[in-house]
Wavefront OBJ file of the C-alpha trace (Angstrom):
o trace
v 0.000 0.000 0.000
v 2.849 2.389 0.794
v 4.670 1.736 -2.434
v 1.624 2.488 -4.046
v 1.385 5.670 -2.575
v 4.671 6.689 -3.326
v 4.012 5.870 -7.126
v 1.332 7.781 -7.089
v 2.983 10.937 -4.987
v 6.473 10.328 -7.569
v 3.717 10.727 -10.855
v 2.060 13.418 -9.372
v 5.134 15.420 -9.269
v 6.279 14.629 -12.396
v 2.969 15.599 -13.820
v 3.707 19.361 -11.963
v 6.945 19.013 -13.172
v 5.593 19.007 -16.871
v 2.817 21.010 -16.426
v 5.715 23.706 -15.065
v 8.238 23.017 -17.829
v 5.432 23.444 -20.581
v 4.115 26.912 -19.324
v 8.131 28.094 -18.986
v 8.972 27.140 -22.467
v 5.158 28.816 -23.751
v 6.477 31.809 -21.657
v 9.811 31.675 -23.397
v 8.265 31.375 -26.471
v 5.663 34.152 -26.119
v 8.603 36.469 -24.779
v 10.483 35.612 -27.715
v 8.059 36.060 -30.303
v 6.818 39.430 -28.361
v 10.600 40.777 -28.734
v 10.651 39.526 -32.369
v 7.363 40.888 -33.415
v 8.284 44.354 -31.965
v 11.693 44.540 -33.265
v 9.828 44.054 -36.696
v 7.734 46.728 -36.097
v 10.691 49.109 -35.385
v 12.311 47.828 -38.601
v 8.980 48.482 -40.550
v 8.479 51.944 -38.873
v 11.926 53.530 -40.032
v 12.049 52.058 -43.541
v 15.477 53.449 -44.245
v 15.683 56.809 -42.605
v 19.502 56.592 -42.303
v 21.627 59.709 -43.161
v 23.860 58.302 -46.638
v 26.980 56.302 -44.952
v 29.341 53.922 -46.027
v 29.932 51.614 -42.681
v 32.145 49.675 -45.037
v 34.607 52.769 -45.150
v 35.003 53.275 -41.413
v 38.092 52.300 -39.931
v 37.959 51.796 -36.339
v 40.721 52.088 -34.182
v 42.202 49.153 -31.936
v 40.249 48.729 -28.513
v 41.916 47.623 -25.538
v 39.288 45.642 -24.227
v 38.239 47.869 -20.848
v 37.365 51.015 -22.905
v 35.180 51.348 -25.761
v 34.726 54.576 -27.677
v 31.848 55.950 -29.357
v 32.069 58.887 -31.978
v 28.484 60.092 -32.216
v 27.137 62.416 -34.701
v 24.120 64.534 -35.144
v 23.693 65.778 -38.574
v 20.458 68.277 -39.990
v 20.588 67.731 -43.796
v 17.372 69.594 -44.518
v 16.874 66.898 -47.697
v 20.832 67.907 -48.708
v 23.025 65.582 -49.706
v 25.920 67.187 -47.831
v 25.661 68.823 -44.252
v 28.241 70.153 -41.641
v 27.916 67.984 -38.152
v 25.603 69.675 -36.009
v 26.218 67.624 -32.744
v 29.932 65.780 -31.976
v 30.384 63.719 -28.868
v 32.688 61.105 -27.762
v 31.124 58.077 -25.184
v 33.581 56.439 -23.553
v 32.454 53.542 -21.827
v 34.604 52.360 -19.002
v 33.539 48.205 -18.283
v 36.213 47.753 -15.623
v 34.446 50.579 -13.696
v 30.751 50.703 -15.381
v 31.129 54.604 -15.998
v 30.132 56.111 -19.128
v 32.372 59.573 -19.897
v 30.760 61.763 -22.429
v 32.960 64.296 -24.048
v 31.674 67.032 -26.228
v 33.747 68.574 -28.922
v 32.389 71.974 -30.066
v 31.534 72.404 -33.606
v 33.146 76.123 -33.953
v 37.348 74.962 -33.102
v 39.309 75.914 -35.514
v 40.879 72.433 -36.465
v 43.201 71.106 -39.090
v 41.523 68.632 -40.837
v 43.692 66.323 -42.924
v 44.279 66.989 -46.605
v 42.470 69.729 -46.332
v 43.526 72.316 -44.514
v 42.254 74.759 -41.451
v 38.022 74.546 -41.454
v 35.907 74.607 -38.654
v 36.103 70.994 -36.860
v 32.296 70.406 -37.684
v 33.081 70.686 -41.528
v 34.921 67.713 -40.995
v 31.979 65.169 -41.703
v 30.624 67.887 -44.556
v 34.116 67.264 -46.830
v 34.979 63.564 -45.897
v 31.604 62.053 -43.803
v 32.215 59.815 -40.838
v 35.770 58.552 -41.583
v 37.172 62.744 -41.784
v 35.742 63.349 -38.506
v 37.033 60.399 -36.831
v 40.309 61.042 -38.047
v 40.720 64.802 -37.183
v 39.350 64.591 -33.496
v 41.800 61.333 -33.319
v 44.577 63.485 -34.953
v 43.683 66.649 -32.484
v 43.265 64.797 -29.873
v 44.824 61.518 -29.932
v 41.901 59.327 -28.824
v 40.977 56.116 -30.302
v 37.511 55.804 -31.667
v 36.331 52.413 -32.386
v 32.552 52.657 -33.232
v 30.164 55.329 -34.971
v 26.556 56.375 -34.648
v 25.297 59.016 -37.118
v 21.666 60.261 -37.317
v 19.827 62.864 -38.728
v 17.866 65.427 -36.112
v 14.267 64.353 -37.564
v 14.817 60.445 -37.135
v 16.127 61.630 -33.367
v 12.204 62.849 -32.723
v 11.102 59.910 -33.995
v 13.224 57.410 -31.526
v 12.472 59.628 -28.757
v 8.836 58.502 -29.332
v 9.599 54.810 -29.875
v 12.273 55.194 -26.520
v 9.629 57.120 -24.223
v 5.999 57.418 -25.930
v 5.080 59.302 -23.100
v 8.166 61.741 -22.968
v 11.001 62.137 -21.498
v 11.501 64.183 -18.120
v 13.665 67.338 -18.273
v 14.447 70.328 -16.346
v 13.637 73.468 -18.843
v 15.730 75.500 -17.067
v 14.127 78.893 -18.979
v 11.453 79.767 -21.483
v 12.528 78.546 -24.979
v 11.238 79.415 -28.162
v 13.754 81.201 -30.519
v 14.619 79.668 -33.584
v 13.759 75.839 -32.663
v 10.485 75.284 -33.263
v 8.490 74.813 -30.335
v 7.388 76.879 -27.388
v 9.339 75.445 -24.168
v 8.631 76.987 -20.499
v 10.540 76.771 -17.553
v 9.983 74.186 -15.074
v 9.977 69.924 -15.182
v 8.202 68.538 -18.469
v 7.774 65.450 -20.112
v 9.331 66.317 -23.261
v 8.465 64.102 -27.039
v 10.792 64.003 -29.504
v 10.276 67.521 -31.097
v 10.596 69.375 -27.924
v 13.419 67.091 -26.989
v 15.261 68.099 -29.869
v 14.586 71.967 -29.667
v 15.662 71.986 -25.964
v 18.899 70.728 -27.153
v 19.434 72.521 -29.841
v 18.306 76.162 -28.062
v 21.352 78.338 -28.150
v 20.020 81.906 -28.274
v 20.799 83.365 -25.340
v 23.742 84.394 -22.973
v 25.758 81.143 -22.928
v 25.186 80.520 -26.925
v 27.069 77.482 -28.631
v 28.471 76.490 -24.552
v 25.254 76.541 -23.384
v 23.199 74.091 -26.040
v 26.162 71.373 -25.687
v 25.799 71.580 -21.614
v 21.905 71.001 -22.750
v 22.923 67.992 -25.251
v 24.767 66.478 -22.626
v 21.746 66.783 -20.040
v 19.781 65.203 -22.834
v 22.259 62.360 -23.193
v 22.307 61.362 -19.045
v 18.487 61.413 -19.125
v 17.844 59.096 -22.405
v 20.487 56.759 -20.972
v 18.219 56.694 -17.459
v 15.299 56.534 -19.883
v 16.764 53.624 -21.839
v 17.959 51.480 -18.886
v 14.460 51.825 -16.974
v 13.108 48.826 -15.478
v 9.878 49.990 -17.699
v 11.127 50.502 -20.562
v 12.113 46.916 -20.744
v 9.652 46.495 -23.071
v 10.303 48.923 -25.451
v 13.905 48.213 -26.683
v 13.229 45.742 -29.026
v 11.284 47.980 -30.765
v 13.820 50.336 -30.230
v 17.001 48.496 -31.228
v 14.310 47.437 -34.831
v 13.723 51.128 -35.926
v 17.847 52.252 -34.928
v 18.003 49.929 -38.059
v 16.798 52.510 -40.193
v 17.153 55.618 -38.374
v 20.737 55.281 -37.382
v 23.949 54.431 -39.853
v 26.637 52.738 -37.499
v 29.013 50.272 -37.452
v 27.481 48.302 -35.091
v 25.593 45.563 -35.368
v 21.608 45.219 -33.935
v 22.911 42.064 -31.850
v 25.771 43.686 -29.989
v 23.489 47.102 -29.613
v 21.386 45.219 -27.585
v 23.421 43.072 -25.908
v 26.056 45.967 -24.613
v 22.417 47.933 -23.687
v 21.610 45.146 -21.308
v 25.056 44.782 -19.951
v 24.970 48.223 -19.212
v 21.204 47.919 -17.766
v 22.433 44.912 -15.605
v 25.559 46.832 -14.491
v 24.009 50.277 -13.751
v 26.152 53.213 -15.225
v 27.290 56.530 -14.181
v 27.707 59.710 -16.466
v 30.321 62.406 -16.191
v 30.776 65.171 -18.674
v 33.137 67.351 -20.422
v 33.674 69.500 -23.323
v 36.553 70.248 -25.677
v 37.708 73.071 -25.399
v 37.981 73.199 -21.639
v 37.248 76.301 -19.899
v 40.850 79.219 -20.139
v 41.980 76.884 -22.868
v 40.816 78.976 -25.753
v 40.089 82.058 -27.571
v 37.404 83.967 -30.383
v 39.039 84.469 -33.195
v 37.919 85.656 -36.324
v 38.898 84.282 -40.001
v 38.535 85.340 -43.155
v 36.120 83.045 -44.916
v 34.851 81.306 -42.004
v 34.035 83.877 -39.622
v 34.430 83.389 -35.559
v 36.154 80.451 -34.472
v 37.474 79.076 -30.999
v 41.545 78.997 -31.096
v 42.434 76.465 -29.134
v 45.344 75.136 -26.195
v 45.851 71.792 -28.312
v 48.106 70.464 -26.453
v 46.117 71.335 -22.921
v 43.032 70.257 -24.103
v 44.867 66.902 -25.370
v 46.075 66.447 -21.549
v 43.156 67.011 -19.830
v 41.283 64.858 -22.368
v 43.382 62.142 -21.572
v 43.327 62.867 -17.972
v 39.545 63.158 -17.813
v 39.464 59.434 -19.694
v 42.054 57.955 -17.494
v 40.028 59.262 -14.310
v 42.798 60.914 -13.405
l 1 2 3 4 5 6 7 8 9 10 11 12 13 14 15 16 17 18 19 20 21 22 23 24 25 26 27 28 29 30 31 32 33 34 35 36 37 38 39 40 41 42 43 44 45 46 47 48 49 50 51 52 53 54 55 56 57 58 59 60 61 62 63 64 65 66 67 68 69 70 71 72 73 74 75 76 77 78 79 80 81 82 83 84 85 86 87 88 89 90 91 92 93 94 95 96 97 98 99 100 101 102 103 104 105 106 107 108 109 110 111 112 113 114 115 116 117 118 119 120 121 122 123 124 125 126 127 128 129 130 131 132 133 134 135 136 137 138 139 140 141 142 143 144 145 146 147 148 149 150 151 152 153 154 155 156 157 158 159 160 161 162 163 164 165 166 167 168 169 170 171 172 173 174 175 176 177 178 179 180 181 182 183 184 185 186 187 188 189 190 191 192 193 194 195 196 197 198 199 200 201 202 203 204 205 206 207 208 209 210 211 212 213 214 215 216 217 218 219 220 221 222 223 224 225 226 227 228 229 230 231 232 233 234 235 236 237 238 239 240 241 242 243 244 245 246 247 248 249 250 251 252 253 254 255 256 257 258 259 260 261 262 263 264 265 266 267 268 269 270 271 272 273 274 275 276 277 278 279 280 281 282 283 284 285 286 287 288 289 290 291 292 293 294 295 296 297 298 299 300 301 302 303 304 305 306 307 308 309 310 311
């Protein structure tokens, strides 16, 4: 009688045990399928949005294996063909130390861009695209870059949406309206992907070019706290789909998502600078291009590589 109980007890279990298995692997499966059917979407949303870029051209530098470097370009070509780079930033992610270091170069330094002569740095990407503005902040500055991200300012709105369909918070720290398109007012806002874009692009006022890259790095800290969310989980596939089409890079959809969940498991922590620093420069005017920032190279190469060393 005993041993018949124990049968009985041992095929109960194993029923559970089934019964458990099956509704994991239909989980799995629905998960799956979910993440699939949503990266779809995002692929079918963009179409191909990209700005023009050859990733086949870009010639990345040699990591290390603790730092990886992102160049990461914002470009408004207004349906032209050519267009100067509107937005330059390095990200530096640390692994050993999960930090993320975001470096802004300003568009206005007078830079010598190779085989071409003394232009603006942001005229870089309009003579030679990508590859030309890798290699004159690497020449200037002598920091490796090892991936690229390039998108155009109107596919930017339209990730913000995809990223955060009900907006993204921000501190509008004054009224802004001038020349960007959309009526901002002081005080905390969920901002979509228009206003998102105007607020960092605002530069008409007191602090001018200094102040809208302080405001594109503010933007930068809060879509990466956006992005890693516990609920926005859901949206990345989605996300990662349409970055198909909106966003010419070098890197592939797999490792986009799988350094965005190391990252998310990890936690990260932003800190900022911008190129030039603060005393390093100076306005100068010249013929044919008008005011430029004259730069400390050789400072601003030092504290570059001080500020990526953690020194």
């Amino acid at each position: 009688m005993e041993d018949q109980n124990q049968r009985r007890y041992k095929k109960r279990k194993m029923r559970k045990g089934r019964v458990f298995l099956t509704v994991l692997l239909l989980l799995v499966l629905a998960v799956g399928f979910y993440g699939y059917s949503q990266y779809k979407a995002g692929l079918k949303l963009a179409g191909d949005a990209k700005p023009s870029g050859e990733v086949e051209d870009f010639v990345p530098d040699e990591k290390d294996g603790e730092t990886v470097n992102y160049l990461l370009l914002g470009i408004d070509t207004r349906g032209e063909e050519q267009s100067r780079s509107d937005t330059m930033m390095l990200v530096s992610w640390q692994k050993k130390t999960d930090e993320i270091k975001l470096v802004s170069f300003m568009r206005d330094i007078y830079a010598d861009i190779p085989d071409y002569g003394h232009y603006k740095l942001n005229t870089a990407y309009y003579l030679g695209g990508v590859q030309l503005a890798k290699d004159t902040i690497t020449q200037m500055f002598d920091v490796p870059i090892h991936h690229y991200a390039l998108i155009d300012f109107k596919s930017f709105e339209s990730l913000i949406d995809i990223m955060a369909p009900d907006g993204v918070e921000m501190d509008v720290e004054k009224d802004m309206s001038a020349h960007i398109g959309v009526n901002l007012t002081q005080g905390q806002h969920k901002l979509n992907g228009q206003e998102l874009l105007g607020y960092a692009r605002f530069r008409h006022d007191a602090e001018g070019d200094f102040g809208r890259v302080a405001r594109q790095q503010k933007v930068i800290e809060a879509l990466k706290n956006e992005l890693l969310s516990v609920g926005n989980t859901k949206n990345l596939p989605k996300l990662v789909g349409a970055a198909q089409g909106y966003v010419t890079t070098d890197v592939t959809s797999k490792d986009q998502l799988k350094t965005v969940l190391s990252m998310a498991v990890s936690g990260v922590d932003v800190t900022k600078m911008t190129i030039p620093a603060e005393g390093t420069y100076s306005d100068q005017r010249v013929s044919g291009l008008g005011l430029v920032l004259a730069i400390d190279q050789e400072t601003n190469k030092q504290l570059l590589r001080d500020f990526l060393e953690g020194k």
